[in-house]
matplotlib code that plots the C-alpha trace (Angstrom):
import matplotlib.pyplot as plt

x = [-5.3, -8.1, -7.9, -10.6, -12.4, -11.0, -7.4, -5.8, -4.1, -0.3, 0.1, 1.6, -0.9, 1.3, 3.0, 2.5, 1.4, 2.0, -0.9, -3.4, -1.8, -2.7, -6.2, -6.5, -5.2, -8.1, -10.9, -10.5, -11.9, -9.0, -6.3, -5.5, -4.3, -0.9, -1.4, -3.5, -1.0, 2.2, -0.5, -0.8, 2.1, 3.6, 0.8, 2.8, 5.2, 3.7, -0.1, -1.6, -0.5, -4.4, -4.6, -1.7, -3.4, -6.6, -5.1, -3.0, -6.2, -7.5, -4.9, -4.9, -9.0, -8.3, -5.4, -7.2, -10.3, -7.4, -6.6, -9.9, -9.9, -7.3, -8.2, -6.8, -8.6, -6.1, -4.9, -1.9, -1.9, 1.4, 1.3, -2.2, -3.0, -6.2, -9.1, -11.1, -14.5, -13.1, -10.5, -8.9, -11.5, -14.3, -13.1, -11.6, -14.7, -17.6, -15.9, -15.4, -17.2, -15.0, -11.9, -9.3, -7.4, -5.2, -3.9, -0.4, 0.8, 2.9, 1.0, -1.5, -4.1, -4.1, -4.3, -6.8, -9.1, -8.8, -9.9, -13.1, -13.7, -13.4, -15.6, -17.6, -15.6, -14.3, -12.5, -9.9, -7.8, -5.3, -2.3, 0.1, 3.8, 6.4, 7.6, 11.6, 11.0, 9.0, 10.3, 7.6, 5.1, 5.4, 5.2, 2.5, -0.5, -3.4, -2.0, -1.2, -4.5, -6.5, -3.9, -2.7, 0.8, 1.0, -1.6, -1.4, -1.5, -1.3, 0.9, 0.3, 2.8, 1.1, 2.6, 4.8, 8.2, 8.9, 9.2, 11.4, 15.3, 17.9, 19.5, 17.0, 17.4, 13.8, 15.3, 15.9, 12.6, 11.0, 12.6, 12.0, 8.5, 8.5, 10.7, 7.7, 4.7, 4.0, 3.8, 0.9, 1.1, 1.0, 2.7, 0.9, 3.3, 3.7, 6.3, 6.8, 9.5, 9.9, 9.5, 6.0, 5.7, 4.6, 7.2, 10.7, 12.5, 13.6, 9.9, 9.0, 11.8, 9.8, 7.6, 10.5, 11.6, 8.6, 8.2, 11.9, 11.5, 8.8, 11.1, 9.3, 11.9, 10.2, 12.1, 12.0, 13.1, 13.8, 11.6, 14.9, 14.9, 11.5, 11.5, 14.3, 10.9, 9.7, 12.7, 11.6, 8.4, 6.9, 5.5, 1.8, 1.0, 1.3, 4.4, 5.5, 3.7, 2.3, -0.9, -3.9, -2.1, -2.3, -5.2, -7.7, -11.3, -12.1, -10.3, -10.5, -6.9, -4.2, -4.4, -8.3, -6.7, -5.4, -1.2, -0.8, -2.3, 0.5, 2.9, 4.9, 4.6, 2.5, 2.6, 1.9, 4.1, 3.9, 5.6, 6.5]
y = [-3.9, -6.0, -8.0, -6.9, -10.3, -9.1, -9.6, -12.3, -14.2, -14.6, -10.4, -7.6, -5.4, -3.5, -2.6, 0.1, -1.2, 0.5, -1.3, -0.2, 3.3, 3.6, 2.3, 5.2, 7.9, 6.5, 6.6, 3.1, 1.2, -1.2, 0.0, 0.0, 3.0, 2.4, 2.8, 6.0, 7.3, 6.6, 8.1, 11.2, 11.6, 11.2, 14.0, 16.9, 17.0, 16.1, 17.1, 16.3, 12.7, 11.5, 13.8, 11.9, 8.6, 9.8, 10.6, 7.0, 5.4, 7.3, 6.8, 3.1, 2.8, 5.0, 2.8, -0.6, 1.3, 2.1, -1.6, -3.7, -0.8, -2.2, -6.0, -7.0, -9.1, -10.5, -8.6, -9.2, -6.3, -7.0, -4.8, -4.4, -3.9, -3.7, -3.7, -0.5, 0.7, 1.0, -1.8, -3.6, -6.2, -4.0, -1.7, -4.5, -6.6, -3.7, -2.8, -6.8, -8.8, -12.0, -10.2, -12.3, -10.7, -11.9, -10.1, -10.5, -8.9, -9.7, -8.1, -11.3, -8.2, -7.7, -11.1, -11.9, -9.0, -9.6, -13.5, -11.8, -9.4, -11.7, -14.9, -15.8, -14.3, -17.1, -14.7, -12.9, -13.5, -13.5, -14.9, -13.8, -13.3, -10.9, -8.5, -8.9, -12.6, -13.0, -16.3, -17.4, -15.1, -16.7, -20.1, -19.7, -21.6, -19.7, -17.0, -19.5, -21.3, -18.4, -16.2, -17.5, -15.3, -16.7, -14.3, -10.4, -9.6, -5.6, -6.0, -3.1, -1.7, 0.9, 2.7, -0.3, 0.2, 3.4, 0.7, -1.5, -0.6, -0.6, -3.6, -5.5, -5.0, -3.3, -3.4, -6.6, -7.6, -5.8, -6.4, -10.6, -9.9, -8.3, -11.0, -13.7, -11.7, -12.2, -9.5, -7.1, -6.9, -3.9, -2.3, 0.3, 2.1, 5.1, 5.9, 8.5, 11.1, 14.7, 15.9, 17.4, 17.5, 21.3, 21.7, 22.2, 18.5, 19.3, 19.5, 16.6, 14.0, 14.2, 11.9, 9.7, 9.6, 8.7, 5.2, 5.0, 4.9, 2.2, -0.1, 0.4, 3.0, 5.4, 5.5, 8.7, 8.1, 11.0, 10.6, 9.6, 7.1, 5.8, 6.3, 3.1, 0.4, 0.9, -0.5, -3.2, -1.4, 1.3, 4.3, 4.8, 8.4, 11.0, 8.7, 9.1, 12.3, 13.3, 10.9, 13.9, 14.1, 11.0, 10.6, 12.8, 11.6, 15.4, 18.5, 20.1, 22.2, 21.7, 24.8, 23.2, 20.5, 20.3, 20.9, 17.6, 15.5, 16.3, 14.7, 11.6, 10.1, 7.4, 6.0, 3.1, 0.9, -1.8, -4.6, -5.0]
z = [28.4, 27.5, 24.2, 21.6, 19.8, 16.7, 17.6, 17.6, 20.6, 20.2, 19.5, 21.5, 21.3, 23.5, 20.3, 18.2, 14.4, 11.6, 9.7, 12.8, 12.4, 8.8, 10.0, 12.4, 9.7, 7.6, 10.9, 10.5, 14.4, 14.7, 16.1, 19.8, 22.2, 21.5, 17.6, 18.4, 20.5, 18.0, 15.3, 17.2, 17.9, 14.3, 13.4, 15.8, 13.2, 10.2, 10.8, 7.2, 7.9, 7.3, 4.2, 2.7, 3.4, 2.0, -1.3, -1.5, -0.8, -4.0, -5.8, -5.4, -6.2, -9.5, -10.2, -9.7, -12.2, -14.9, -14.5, -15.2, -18.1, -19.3, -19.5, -16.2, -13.9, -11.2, -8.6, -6.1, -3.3, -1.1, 2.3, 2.1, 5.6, 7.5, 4.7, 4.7, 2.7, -1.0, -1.0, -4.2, -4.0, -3.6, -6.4, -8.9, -8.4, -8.6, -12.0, -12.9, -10.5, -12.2, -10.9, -8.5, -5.8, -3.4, -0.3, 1.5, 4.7, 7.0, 10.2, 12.1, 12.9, 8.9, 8.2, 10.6, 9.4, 6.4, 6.8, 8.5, 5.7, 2.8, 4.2, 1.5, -1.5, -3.6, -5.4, -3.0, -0.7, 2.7, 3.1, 5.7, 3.9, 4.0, 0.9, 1.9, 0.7, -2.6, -3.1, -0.2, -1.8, -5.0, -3.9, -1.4, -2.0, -1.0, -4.1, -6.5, -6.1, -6.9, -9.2, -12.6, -12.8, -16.8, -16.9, -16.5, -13.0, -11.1, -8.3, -5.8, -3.7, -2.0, 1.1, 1.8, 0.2, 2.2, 5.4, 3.8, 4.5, 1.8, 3.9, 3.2, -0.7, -1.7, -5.3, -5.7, -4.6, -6.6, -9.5, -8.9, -8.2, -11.9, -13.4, -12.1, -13.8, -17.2, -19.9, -20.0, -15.5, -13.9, -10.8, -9.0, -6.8, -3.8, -2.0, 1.1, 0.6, 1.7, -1.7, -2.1, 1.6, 2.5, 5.7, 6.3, 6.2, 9.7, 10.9, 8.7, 9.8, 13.3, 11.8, 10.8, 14.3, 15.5, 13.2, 14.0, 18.2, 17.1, 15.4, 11.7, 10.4, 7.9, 5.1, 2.8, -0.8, -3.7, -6.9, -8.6, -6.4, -6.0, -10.1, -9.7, -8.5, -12.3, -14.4, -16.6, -16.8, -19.5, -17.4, -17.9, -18.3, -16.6, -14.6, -11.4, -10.3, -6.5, -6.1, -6.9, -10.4, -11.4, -14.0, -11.5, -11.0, -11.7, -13.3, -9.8, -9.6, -7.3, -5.7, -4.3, -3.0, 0.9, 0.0, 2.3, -0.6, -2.9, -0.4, -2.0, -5.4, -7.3, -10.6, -12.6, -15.2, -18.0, -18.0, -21.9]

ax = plt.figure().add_subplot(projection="3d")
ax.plot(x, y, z, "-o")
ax.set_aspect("equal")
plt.show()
């Protein structure tokens, strides 16, 4: 397989990516055969698969609006993948072009991307870190030099949570993620589940199977469970809702929306 310029040497790109996945759900052009054919096949069982990423992706732009509305100008998006048209920085800083953001993931083709896309923005950026150790995302130099966490900050965990397994303590991380933000911060959240999903489970947990034969095990919480991110923080209305619900650019109805969208659950909370 011949190696594209935009990916970096020292990658399998025999290896399905979640991140390129996601990229190909969205149309996105980086992503390899291998991510295609993963994607694909993920999409026999769970067909509406793009429609789901669609909606995060709105979500997560209405989100970053309701949060320069609300004073805050900093912005730390962990698992933010492969930047596409309408990313944090291109929302946050259209709405406040003062606004700071920096980017963490833990995937080199994300990374590298990313360093590509933001050349020339002194106010956002890469670094490469992993969510299962905040300590090293907290510390890491490239976010503290542009970030002032004395300051409000939104954190973003969007579509990342659902791939980190209870062994590796989601919770905890969270919660000292939220412990190092100051009063005032934000966390933008969604989470997968087969709530809201319009199949049987049994059709849906193909899907699961699919990121699980990949070694990036899907993991599908309840909205009891996903509710558990968000203590310490004050919900934001309407809570933890599926993503078209939550504070809708229009009054369109459900009932006009594709029943994939409603897949999953996103909310927003205050740190008091």
């Amino acid at each position: 397989m011949e190696r594209p310029a935009w990916a970096p040497q020292g990658i399998d790109i025999s290896v399905p990516s979640v991140s390129r996945m996601y990229d190909f759900y969205l149309g996105g052009s980086h992503n390899f055969e291998v991510d295609r054919e993963a994607a694909r096949k993920a999409m026999e069982f769970l067909p509406g698969l793009p429609k789901i990423m669609q909606a995060n992706r709105a979500f997560m732009r209405r989100a970053v609006r309701h949060a320069v509305d609300s004073g805050i100008d900093q912005f730390l998006d962990i698992g933010s993948g492969i930047p596409t048209f309408g990313n944090v920085h291109e929302v946050a800083q259209a709405a406040d072009p003062g606004a700071k953001v920096a980017y963490v993931d833990h995937d080199p083709v994300a990374v590298a991307h990313s360093q590509a896309v933001l050349e020339g923005n002194d106010r956002a950026v890469i670094a490469a870190a992993d969510l299962r150790r905040p300590k090293e995302i907290l510390a890491n130099p490239e976010i503290t030099g542009l970030l002032d966490l004395d300051r409000p900050v939104a954190l973003l965990l969007v579509a990342v949570l659902h791939f980190i397994e209870d062994a590796d303590e989601p919770y905890a991380a969270v919660a000292e993620l939220r412990e190092a933000l100051a009063p005032g911060s934000l966390l933008v959240l969604t989470h997968a589940s087969y709530e809201g999903i319009p199949l049987p489970k049994e059709e849906a947990a193909g899907t699961v199977g699919v990121y699980k034969n990949i070694r990036n095990p899907l993991i599908m919480r309840s909205h009891e469970e996903i509710g558990r991110f968000f203590e310490g923080y004050e919900m934001v209305e309407p809570g933890l809702v599926s993503m078209p619900e939550w504070r809708p650019d229009t009054p369109q109805s459900p009932e006009q929306e594709d029943p994939y969208a409603f897949s999953g659950f996103g909310g927003v909370g205050r740190k008091a």
